[in-house]
C-alpha positions as CSV (number, residue, x, y, z in Angstrom):
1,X,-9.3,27.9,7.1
2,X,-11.8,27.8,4.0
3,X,-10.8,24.5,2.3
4,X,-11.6,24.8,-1.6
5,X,-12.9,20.6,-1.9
6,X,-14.2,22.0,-5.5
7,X,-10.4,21.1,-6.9
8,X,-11.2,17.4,-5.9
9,X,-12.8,17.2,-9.9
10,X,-12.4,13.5,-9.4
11,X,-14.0,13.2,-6.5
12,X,-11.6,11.2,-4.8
13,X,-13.2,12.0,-1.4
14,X,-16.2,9.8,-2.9
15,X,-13.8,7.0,-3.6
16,X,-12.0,7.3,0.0
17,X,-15.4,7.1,1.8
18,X,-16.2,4.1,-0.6
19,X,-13.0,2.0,0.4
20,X,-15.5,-0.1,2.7
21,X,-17.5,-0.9,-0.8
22,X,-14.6,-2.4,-2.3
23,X,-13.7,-4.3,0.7
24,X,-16.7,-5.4,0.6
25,X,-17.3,-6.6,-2.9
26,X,-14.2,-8.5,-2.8
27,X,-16.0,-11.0,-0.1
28,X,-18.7,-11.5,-2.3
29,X,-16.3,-12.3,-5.1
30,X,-14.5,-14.7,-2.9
31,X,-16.3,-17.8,-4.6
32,X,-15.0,-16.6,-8.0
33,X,-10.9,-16.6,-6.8
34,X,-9.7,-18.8,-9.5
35,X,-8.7,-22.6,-8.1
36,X,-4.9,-24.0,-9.0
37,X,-5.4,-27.5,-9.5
38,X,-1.9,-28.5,-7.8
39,X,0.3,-26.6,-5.3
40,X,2.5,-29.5,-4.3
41,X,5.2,-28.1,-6.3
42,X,5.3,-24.4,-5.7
43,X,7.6,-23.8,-3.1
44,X,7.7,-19.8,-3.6
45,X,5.9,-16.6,-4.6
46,X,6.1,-13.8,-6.6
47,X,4.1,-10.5,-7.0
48,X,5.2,-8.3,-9.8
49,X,4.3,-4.6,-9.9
50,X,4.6,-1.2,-9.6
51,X,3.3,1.7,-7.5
52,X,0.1,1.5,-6.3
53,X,-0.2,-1.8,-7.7
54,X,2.8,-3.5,-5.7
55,X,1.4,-1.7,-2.4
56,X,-1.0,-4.7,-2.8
57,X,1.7,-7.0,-2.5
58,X,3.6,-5.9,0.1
59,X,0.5,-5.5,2.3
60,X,-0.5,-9.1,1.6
61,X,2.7,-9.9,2.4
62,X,3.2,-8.3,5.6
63,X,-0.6,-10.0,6.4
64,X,0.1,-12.9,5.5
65,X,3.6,-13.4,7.3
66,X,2.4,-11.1,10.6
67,X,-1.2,-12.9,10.4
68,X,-0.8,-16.1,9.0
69,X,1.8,-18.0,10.0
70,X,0.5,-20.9,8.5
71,X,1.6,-20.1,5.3
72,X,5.3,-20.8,5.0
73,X,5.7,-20.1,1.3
74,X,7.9,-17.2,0.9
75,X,6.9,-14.6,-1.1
76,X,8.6,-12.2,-3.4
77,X,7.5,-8.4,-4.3
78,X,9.4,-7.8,-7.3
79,X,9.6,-4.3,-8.9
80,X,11.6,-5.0,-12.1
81,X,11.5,-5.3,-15.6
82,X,13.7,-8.0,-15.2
83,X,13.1,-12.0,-13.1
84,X,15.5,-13.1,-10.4
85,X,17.2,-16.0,-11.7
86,X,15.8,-18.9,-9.0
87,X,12.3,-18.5,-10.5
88,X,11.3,-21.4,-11.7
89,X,8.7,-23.8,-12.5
90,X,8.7,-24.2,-8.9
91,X,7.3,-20.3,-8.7
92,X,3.7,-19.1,-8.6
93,X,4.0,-15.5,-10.5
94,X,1.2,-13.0,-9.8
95,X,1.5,-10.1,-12.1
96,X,-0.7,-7.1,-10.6
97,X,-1.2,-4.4,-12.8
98,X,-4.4,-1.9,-12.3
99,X,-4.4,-0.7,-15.9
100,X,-2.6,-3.9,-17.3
101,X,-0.2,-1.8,-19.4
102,X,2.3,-1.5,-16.5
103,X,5.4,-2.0,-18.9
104,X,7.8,-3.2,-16.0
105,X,5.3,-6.0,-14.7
106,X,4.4,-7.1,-18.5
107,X,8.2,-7.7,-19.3
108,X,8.5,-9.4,-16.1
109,X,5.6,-11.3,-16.9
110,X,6.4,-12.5,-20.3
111,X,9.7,-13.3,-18.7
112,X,8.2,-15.5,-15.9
113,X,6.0,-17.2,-18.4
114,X,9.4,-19.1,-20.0
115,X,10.7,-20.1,-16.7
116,X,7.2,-21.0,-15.2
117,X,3.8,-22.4,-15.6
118,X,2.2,-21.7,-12.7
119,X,0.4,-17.6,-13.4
120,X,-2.2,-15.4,-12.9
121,X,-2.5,-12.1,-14.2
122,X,-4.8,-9.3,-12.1
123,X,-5.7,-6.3,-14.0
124,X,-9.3,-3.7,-14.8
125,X,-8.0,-4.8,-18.7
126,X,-5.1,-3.7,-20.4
127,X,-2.7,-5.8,-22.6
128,X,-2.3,-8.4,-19.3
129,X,-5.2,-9.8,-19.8
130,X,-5.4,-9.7,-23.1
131,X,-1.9,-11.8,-22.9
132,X,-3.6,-13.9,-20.0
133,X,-6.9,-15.1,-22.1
134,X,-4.6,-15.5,-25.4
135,X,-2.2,-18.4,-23.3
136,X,-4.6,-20.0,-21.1
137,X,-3.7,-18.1,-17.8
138,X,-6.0,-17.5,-14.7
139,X,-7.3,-13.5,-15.1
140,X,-8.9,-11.4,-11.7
141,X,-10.8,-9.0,-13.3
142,X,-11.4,-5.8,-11.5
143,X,-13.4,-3.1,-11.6
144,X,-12.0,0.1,-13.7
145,X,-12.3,4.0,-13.5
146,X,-9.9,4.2,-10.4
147,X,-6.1,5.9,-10.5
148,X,-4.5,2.4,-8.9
149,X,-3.8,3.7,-5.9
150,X,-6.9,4.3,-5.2
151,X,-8.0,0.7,-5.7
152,X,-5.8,-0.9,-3.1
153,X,-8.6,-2.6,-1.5
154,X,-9.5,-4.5,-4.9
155,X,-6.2,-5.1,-5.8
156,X,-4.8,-6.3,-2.3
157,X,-7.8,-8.9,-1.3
158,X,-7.3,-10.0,-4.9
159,X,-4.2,-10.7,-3.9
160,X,-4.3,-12.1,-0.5
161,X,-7.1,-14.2,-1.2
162,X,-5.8,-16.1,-3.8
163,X,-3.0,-16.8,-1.8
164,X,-5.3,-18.1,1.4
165,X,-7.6,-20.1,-0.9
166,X,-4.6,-22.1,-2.8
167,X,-1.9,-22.0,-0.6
168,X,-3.5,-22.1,3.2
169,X,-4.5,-25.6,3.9
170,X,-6.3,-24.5,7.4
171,X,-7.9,-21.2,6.4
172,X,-11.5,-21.1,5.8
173,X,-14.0,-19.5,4.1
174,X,-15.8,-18.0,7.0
175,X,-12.3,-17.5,8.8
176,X,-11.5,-14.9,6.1
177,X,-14.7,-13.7,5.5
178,X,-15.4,-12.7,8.9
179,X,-11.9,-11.0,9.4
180,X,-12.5,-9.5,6.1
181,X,-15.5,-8.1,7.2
182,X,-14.4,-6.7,10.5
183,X,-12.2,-4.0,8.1
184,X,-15.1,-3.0,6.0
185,X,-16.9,-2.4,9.1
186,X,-14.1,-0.3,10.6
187,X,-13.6,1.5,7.2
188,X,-17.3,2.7,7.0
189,X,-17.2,3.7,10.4
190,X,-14.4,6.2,10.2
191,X,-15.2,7.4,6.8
192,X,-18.0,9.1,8.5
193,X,-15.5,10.7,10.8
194,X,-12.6,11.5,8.1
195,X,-14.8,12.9,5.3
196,X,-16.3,15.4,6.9
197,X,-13.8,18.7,6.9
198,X,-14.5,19.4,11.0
199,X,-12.5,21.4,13.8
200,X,-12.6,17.6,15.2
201,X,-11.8,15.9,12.4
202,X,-8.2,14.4,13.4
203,X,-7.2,13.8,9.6
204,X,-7.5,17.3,8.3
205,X,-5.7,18.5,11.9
206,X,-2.7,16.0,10.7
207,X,-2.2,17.2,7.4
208,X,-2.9,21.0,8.6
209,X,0.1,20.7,10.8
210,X,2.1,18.7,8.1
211,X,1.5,21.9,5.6
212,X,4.5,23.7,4.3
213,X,6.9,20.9,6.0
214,X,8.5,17.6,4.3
215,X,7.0,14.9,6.7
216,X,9.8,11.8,7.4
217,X,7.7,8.6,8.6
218,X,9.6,6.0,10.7
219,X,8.2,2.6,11.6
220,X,9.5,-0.6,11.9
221,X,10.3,-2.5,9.3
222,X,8.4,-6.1,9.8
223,X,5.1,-4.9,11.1
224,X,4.6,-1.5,9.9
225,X,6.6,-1.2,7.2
226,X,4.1,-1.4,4.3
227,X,2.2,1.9,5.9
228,X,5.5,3.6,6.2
229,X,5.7,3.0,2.1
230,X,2.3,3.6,2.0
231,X,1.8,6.8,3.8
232,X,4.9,8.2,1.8
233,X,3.8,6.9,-1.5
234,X,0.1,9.0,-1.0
235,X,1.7,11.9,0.1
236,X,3.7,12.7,-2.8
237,X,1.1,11.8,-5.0
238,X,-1.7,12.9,-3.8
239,X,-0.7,16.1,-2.4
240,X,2.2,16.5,-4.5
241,X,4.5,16.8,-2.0
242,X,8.1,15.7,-1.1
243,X,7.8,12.9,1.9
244,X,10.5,10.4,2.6
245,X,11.3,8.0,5.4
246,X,13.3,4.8,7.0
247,X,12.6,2.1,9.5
248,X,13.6,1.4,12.8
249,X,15.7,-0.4,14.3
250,X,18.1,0.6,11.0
251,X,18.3,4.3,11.1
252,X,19.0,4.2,14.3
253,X,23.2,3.0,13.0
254,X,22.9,5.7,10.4
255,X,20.3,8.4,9.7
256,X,19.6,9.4,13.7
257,X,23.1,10.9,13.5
258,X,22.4,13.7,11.0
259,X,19.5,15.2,12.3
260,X,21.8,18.3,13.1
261,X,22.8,19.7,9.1
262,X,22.1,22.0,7.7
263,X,20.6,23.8,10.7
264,X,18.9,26.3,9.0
265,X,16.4,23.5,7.4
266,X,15.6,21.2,10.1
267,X,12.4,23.6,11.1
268,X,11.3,22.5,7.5
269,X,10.5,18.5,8.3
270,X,7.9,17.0,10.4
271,X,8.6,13.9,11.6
272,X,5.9,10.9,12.1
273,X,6.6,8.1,13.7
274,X,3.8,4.9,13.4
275,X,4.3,2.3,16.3
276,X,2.3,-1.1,17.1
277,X,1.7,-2.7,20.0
278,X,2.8,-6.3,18.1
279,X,6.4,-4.3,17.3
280,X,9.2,-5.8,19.0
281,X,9.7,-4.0,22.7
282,X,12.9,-3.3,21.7
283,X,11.8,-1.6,18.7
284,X,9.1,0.1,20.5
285,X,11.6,1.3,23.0
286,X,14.1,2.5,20.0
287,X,11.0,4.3,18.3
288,X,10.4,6.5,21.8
289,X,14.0,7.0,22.1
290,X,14.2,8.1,18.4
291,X,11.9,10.7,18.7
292,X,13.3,12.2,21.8
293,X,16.4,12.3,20.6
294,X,15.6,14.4,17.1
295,X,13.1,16.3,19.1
296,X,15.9,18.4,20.4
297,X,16.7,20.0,16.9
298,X,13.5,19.4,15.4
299,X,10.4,19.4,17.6
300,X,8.0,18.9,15.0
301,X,6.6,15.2,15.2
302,X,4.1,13.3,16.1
303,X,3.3,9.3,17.4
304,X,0.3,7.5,15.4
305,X,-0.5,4.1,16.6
306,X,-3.8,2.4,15.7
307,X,-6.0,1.3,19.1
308,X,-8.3,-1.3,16.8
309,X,-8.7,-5.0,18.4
310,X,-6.6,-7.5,15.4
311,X,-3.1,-6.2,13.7
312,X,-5.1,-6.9,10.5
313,X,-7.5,-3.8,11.5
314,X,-4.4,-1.8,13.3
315,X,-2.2,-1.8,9.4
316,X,-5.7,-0.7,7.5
317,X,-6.9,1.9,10.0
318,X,-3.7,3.6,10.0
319,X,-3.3,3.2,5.7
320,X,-6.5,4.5,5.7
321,X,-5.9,7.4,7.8
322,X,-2.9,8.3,6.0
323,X,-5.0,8.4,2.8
324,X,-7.1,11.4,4.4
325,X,-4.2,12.9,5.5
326,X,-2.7,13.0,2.1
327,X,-6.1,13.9,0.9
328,X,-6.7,16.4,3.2
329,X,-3.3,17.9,2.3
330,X,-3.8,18.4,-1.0
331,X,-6.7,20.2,-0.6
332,X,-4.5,22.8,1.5
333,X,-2.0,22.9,-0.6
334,X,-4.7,23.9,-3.5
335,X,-3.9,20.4,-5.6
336,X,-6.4,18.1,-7.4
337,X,-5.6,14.9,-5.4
338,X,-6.5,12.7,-8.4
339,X,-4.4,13.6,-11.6
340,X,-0.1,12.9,-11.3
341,X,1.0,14.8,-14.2
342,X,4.3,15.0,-14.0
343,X,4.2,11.0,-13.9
344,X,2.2,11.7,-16.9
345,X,4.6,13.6,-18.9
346,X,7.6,11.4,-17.4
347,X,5.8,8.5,-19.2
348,X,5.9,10.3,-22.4
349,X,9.2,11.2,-22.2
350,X,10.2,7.7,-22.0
351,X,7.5,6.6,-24.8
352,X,9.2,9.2,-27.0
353,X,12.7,8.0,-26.8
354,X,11.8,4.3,-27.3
């Protein structure tokens, strides 16, 4: 199958083999993670945002909770224009927004700033930080020229290591840098196997045998969770098409039972189901179950499950083989990965009844 890569006029292939580079600069940036001067007081987190933008949150959170126990803060993703009412000046709000004109997370923000001082504002520009260097308010600033999906490694270590760095009394900086490290190296490694469009190349086989069908990803919910969102989230926007999805143990009281109607459109889903060895063994056992069960009105399914050494490497080898996938299905289905226009024209529908 010729595969037309010339629609790709943003080159987001370039940025997918890149991922490594951003992984990368954000350990050299590490040193520059702005420095609260007291934590005593905060007692909770929260991460507003929106899209790509809170993917970054709910993988730091999943790392953080999975990865670092140490940290008992709890933390929030909120994806609201509006604050939940315990936020407080006990709350440390981080307001992620890759444009920083995200208009859910700035009226969040703005909100947050009444109830709390205790902020920070990551963003390539935007009005956020033009409100963060107005009031005083720590700023990340990264890099622009990226659709913000496509920036999850800035965004996320922005994230995560602001959290480790003020909130993690026993991390370190060569702790994080060298676990940090270990994903760039894994990154760059199997860039060299995903970006090139080969008979052996498992991504493009994945998204070849996910063409023409509505994939349903099932995970659990603790550990893998964030892929699940993830995985789903790149597929209909890269490729442009419908995905959806549920976790496990859950669906298993509910959704399991109506794999049977309407009959005639079962053939049309392909089922992927993303396991960890870290999952609960009852979950794992539920997961193989699951899929034998649906497999007898729809057969079309696979099992991913990540081999790498650390469950920080397992979550980012299988996000960043889903990326390709999603990549790789685009280009079959004859879709420039990069533009979303009908979020595009959604937004100015919206904009035009303000």
């Amino acid at each position: 199958m010729e595969l037309n890569l010339a629609i790709d006029s943003s080159n987001l292939r370039q940025v997918l083999m890149d991922y490594h580079i951003q992984v990368r600069e954000s350990i050299t940036k590490i040193k520059q993670i702005p420095k609260l001067d007291d934590t005593s007081k905060i007692n909770k987190i929260f991460i507003f945002g929106m899209g790509g933008s809170a993917i970054s949150g709910d993988l730091a959170n999943c790392i953080i909770k999975n990865i670092y126990p140490e940290i008992d803060i709890p933390i929030y993703v909120i994806r609201e224009y509006d604050i939940p009412v315990f936020l407080d000046n006990t709350s440390m709000v981080i307001a992620v927004s890759y444009s920083g004109n995200t208009e859910e997370t700035l009226s969040a923000f703005n909100f947050s700033r009444e109830r709390t001082s205790h902020l920070l504002g990551i963003s390539s520009g935007g009005n956020l930080e033009t409100i963060c260097k107005e009031n005083n308010i720590h700023h990340i600033q990264i890099p622009s020229g990226f659709q913000p999906r496509a920036a999850l490694g800035y965004l996320f270590f922005s994230v995560l290591n602001f959290i480790l760095f003020n909130f993690c009394r026993i991390c370190t900086l060569s702790r994080t840098t060298i676990e940090e490290q270990i994903i760039a190296d894994m990154l760059e490694e199997k860039s060299k196997k995903y970006a090139e469009p080969t008979d052996d190349n498992i991504a493009l086989g994945y998204a070849k045998q996910l063409l023409g069908k509505v994939p349903v990803v099932y995970s659990s919910s603790s550990v893998l969770g964030i892929v699940n969102i993830r995985f789903r989230g790149q597929i209909q926007e890269n490729a442009k098409t419908l995905a959806f999805g549920n976790f496990i143990p859950e669906m298993n009281h509910n959704e399991i039972n109506s794999w049977k109607y309407p009959a005639n459109l079962l053939h049309h889903f392909f089922n992927i189901y993303l396991i960890d060895k870290s999952d609960h063994p009852q979950v794992q056992k539920r997961i193989h179950a699951t899929k034998e069960m649906i497999d007898k009105s729809n057969p079309n399914s696979i099992i991913l499950q990540s081999n790498e050494d650390s469950l920080f490497s397992r979550i980012f080898d299988l996000i960043y083989l889903g990326d390709w996938i999603s990549y790789y299905l685009a280009i079959l289905n004859n879709q420039d990965p990069t533009p979303v226009p009908v979020i595009t024209e959604f937004k100015k529908i919206i904009s035009n009844n303000n």
